[in-house]
C-alpha positions in Angstrom: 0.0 0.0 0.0 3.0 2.5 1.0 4.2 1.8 -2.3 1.0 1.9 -4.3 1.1 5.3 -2.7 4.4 6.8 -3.5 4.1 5.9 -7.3 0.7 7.6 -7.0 2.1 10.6 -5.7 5.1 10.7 -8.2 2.9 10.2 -10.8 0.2 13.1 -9.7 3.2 15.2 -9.5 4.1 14.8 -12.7 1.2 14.7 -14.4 -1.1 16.7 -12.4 0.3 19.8 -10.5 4.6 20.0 -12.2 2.9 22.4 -14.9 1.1 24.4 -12.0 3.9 24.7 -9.6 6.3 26.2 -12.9 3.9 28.2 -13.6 3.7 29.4 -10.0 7.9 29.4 -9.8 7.6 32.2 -13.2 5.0 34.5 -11.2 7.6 34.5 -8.0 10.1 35.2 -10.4 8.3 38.6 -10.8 9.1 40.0 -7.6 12.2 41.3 -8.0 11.0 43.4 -10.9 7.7 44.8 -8.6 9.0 44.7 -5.2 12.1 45.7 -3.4 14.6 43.1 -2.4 15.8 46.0 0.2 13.4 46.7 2.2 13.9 48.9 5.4 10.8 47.7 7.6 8.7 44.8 8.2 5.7 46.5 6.9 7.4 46.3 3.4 9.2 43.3 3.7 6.1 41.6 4.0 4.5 43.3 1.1 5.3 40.1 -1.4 4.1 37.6 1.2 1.1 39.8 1.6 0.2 41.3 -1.9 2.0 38.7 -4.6 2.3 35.2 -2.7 -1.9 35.0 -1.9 -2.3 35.8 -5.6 0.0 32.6 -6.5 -1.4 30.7 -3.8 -5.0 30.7 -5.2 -4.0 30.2 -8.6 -2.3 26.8 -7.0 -5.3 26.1 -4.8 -7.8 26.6 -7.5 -5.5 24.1 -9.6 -6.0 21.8 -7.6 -9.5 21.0 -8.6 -8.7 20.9 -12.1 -8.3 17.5 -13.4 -11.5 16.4 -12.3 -13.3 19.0 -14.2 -13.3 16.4 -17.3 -16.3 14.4 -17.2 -15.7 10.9 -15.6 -12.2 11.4 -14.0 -13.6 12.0 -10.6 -15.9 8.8 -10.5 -12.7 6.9 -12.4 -10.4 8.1 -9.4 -13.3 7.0 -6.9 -13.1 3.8 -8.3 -9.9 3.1 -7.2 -8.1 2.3 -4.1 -7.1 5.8 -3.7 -9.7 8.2 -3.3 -10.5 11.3 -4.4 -10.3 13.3 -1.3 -7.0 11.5 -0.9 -5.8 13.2 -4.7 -6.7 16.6 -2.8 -4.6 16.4 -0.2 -1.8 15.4 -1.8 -2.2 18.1 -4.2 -3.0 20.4 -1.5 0.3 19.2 0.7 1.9 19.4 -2.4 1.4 23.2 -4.0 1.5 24.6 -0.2 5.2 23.0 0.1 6.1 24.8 -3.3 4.8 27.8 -1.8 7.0 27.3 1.2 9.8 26.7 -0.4 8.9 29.9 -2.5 8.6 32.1 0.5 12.0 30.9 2.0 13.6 31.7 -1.0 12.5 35.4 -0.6 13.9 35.3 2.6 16.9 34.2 1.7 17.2 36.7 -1.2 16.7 39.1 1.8 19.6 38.1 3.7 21.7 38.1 0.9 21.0 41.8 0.2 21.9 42.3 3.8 18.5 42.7 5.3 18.5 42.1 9.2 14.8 42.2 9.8 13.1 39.1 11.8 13.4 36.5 9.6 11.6 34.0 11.5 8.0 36.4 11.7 8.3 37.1 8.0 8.5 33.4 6.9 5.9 32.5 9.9 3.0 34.9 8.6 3.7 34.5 4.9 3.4 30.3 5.6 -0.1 31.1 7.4 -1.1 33.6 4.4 -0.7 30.6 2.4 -2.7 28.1 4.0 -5.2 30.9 4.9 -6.3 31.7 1.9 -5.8 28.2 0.6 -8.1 26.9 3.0 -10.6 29.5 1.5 -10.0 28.2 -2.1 -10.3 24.5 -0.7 -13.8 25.2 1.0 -15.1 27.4 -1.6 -14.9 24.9 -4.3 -15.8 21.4 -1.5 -19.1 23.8 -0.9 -20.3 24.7 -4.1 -18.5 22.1 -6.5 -17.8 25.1 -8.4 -14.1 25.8 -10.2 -15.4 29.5 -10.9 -16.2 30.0 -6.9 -12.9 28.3 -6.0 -11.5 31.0 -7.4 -14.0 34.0 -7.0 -14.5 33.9 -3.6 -10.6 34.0 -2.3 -9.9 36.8 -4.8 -12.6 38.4 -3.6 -11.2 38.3 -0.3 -8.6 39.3 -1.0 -9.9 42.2 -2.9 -11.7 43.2 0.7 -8.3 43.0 2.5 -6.7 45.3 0.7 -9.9 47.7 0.6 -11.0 47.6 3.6 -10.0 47.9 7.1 -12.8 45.9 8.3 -11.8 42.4 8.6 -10.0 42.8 11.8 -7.6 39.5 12.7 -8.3 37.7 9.4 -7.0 40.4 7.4 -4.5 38.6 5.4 -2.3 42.2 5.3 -1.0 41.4 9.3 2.0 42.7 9.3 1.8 45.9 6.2 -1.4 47.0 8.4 1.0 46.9 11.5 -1.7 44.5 13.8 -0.9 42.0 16.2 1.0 38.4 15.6 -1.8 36.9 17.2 -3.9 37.6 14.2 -1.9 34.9 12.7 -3.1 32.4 15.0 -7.0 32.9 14.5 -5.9 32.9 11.0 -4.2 29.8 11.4 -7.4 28.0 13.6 -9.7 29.1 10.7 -7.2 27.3 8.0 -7.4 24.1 10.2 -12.0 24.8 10.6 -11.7 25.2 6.3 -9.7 22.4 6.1 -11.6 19.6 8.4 -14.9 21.3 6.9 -13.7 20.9 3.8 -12.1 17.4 3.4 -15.4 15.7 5.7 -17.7 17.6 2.9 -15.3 15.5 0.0 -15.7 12.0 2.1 -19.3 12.8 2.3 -19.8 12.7 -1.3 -17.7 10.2 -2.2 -19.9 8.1 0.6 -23.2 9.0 -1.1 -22.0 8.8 -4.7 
């Protein structure tokens, strides 16, 4: 079974989300050109974790639903001995690790241009930006089985966080709108609600189909 499983996940890799996660790679590559790799506070170091990273992290999330939008694949994949909420959270373990990995990179470009500024907070609230608004993408689409509101609804969001000064602790612009670090951990307990929510709602159906 282990190693049905890691030829399953080698295989979704490359067939399923490699083409994503470039993609993804190309659009990081971008900040450089649009944001400084200098910054002289927190508030604008954290301006591509808070502004450019969410974008990239709902175009992966959203991706992540795409395979199954062919007619059949989903009741194919049911079929087998891996299921299909069990595709979604590989893919979802998957593009938030690429995302990671994205993030630390930034960091490091950071340190390499001689910035000093807390490392550890930076990398901390852009990984919970990431699974935040993830987790939004995620339950958007288990809700409606909709590939249009999997990606309308966090954009959306994200559109009111940067408007509007209303959301309070799940802002997703924590640190450029100067507010707590605790914000990060409602942030994080509402990932973790989305999540459970999410994959029980993916079970359920694959119990009734």
């Amino acid at each position: 079974m282990r190693s049905s499983l890691g030829r399953f996940v080698r295989l979704e890799i490359k067939t399923n989300v490699l083409k994503t996660s470039l993609i993804a790679v190309l659009g990081w590559g971008l900040i450089p050109i649009v944001f400084t790799l200098t910054p002289q506070s927190l508030a604008q170091a954290a301006m591509p974790t808070e502004l450019w990273m969410p974008l990239l992290a709902i175009f992966c999330f959203g991706s992540l639903f795409l395979p199954e939008q062919t007619t059949g694949v989903a009741a194919v994949i049911n079929s087998k001995s891996i299921q299909l909420w069990t595709v979604y959270a590989v893919r979802f373990a998957w593009y938030f690790g690429v995302l990671a990995v994205l993030n630390v990179t930034l960091l490091g470009l950071y340190q390499i241009q001689g910035t000093t500024l807390a490392a550890g907070v930076l990398l901390g609230n852009a990984l919970v930006k990431s699974l935040f608004i993830g987790s939004i993408t995620l339950g958007s689409y288990c809700c409606s089985q909709s590939l249009a509101v999997a990606y309308l609804i966090p954009t959306v969001y994200f559109a009111l966080c940067i408007g509007s000064n209303q959301l309070g602790a799940l802002n997703l612009l924590t640190l450029m709108r100067q507010r707590p670090l605790s914000d990060n951990w409602l942030q994080l307990g509402v990932a973790a609600l989305f999540m459970i929510i999410s994959f029980l709602l993916a079970r359920r159906r694959l119990v009734n189909s």
